[in-house]
C-alpha positions in Angstrom: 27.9 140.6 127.1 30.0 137.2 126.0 28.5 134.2 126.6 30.9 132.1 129.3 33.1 129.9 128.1 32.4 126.1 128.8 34.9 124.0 131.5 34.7 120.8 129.1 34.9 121.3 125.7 34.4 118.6 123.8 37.0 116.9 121.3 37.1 117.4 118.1 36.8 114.6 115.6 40.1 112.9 114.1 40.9 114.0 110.8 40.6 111.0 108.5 43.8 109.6 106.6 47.7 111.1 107.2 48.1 114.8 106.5 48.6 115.9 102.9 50.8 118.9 102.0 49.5 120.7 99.8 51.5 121.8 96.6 52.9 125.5 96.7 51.7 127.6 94.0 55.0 129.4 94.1 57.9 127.3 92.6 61.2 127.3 94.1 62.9 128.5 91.2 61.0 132.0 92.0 62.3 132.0 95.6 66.1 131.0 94.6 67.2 131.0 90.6 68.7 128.1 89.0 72.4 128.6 88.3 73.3 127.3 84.6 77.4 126.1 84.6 78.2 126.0 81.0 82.0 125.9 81.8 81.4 123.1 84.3 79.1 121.1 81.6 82.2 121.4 79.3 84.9 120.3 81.3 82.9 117.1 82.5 81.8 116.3 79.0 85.6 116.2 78.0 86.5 114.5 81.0 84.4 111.7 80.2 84.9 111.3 76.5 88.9 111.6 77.4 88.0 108.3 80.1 85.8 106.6 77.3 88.9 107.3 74.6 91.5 105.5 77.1 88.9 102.5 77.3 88.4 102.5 73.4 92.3 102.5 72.7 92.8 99.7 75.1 89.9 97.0 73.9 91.7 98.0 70.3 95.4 97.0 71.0 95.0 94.7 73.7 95.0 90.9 72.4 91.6 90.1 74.1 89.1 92.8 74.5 87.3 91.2 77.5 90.2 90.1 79.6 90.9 94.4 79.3 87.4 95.0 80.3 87.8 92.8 83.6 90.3 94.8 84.9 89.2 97.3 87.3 90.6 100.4 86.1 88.7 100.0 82.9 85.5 99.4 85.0 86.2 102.2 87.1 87.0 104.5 84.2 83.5 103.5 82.1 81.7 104.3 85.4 83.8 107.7 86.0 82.6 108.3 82.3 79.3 107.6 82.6 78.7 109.9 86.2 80.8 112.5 84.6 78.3 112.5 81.3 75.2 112.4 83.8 77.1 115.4 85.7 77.1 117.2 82.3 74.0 117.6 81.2 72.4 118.0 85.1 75.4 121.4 85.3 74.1 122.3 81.9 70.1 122.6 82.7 70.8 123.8 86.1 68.8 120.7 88.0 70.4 119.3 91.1 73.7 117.4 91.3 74.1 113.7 91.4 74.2 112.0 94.7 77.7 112.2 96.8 77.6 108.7 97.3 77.4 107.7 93.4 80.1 110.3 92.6 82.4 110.0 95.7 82.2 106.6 94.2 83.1 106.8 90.5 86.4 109.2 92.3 87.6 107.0 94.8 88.0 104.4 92.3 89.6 106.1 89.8 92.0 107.2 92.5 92.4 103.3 93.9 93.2 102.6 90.5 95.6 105.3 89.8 97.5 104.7 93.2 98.1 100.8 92.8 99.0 101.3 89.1 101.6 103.9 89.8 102.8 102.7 93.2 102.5 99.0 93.0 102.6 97.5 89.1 104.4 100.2 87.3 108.0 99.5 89.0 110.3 96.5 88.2 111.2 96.8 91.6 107.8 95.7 93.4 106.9 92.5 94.5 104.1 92.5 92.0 105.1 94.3 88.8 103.0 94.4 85.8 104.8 96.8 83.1 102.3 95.6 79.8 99.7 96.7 82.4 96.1 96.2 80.8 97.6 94.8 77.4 99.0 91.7 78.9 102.7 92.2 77.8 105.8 91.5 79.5 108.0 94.6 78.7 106.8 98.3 78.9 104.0 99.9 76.6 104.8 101.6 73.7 102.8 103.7 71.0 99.1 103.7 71.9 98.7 101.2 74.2 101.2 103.8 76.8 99.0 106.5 75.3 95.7 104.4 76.5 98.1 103.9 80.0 98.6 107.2 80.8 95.4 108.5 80.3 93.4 105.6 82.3 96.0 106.1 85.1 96.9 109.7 84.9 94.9 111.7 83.3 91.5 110.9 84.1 92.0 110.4 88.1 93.7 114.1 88.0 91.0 115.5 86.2 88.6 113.8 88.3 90.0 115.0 91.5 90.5 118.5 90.0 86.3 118.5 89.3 86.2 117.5 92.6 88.2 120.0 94.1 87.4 123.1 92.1 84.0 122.3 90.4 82.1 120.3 93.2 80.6 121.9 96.3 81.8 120.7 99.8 80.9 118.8 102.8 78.5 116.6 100.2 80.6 113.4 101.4 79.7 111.5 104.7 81.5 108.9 106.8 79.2 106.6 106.5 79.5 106.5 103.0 82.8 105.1 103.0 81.8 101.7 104.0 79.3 101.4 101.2 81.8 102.6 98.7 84.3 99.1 99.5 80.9 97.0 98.3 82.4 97.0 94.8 86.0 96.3 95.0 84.6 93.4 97.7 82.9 92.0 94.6 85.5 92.5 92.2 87.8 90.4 94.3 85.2 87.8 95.0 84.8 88.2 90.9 88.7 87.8 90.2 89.0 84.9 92.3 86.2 82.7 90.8 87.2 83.9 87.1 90.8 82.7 87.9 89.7 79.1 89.4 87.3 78.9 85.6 89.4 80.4 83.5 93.3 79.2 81.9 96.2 81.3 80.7 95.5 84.5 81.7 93.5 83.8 84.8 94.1 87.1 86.7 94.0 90.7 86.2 96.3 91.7 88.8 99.4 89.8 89.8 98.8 90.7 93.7 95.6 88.7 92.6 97.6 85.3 91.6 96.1 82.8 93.6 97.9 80.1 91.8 101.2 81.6 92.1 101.0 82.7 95.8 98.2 81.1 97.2 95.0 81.7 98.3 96.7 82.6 101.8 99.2 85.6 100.3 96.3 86.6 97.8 93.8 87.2 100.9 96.1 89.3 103.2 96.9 91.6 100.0 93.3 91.9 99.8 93.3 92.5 103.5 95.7 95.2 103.0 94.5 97.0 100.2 90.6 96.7 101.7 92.3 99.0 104.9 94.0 101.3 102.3 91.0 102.0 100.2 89.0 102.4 102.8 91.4 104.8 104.7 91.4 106.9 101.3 87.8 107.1 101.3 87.7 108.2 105.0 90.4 110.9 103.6 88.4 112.3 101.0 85.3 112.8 103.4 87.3 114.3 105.7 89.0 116.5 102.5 85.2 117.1 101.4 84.8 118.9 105.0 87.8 121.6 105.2 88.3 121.9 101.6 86.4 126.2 100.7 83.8 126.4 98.6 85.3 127.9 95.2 81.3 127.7 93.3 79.2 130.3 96.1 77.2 131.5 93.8 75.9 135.1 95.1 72.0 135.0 94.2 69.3 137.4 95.0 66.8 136.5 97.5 63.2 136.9 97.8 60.4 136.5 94.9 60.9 137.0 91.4 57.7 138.2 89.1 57.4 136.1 86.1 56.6 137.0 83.0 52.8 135.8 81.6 52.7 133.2 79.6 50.9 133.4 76.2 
């Protein structure tokens, strides 16, 4: 016979503190293998020494080493280098990628750069031409200093966007990321604009940045303009990032894997 259950059962005590998990004694890497990308290491690793190469040539023909560094495709190339490096070594010991917000960065930069080189400075024919691009010079490069050119503003924003596309899972890129991703050219123009009211000679990197040929007023709208454009490129490559397949599905086994005893 079962003793009758009670009508009010009393509450039980509140556990002390916030609830702990606990860790599992099973790592994840028994559940679902790590995936080592040799090929993918390499081509990153050449990616990036190819950017940093194009950076070295340019600080060793160009007349003034910083005024090349304070030009923004040399910034965004040293950071494409740097993520690319990073990239590297995390494809090569199979840990986790970097975050889509620091590398959907270091590519939309690159691209900017690329795009305003090629659509904007490289022609006689635009309102803002720059042929001695990063080497200050008023005809076309020659010799290294094109070399440096093409592989800053060719080169290494194909080969970026070709990691991206072939080497790089999808849908890692969000919307909201796109406003972020304008924080930095925000502050190179705030950077540009102050360094060309200090500095003389040479006081801006970019003639659609001359603020003492055409005025603060002319300066600002281009700003204006190109602010929209990079940010419609960015909102682009998310939505890119979202219907582009998945070429890396890596068909893995499920379920646990015994290890081996160690010792």
């Amino acid at each position: 016979m079962t003793a009758p259950i009670p009508r009010d059962i009393p509450d039980l005590p509140a556990v002390p503190g916030r609830p702990v998990l606990l860790p599992s004694p099973v790592p994840a890497t028994a559940v679902i293998p790590r995936v080592h990308r040799p090929l993918t290491a390499t081509y990153r690793l050449l990616v990036a020494l190819t950017a940093l190469a194009g950076v070295t040539l340019e600080l060793l023909v160009a007349p003034s080493p910083l005024q090349v560094l304070s030009h923004f495709t040399v910034q965004s190339n040293i950071l494409l280098a740097l993520v690319l490096a990073l990239s590297a070594r995390r494809a090569w010991t199979a840990r986790h990628p970097l975050p889509s917000a620091l590398t959907g960065a270091a590519l939309l930069y690159v691209v900017i750069s690329s795009l305003v080189y090629h659509l904007l400075l490289a022609h006689t024919t635009s309102p803002f031409p720059m042929p001695g691009s990063l080497t200050g010079e008023s005809a076309a490069p020659t010799g290294w200093p094109a070399v440096a050119n093409q592989i800053l503003h060719t080169a290494t924003p194909v080969a970026a966007l070709l990691d991206w596309l072939l080497l790089t899972a999808p849908s890692r890129l969000h919307l909201r990321q796109a406003a972020s991703w304008l924080i930095y050219p925000l502050t190179y123009l705030t950077f540009s604009l102050a360094r060309g009211e200090l500095l003389t000679g040479a006081r801006y990197p970019y003639p659609f940045l001359d603020a003492h040929q055409h005025g603060y007023r002319s300066v600002l709208a281009n700003a204006l303009l190109l602010g929209l454009a990079c940010y419609a490129l960015a909102v682009l490559l998310v939505a890119l990032d979202h219907a582009r397949p998945n070429l890396i599905r890596h068909r893995s086994k499920t379920g646990f894997r015994l290890q081996p005893p160690v010792g």
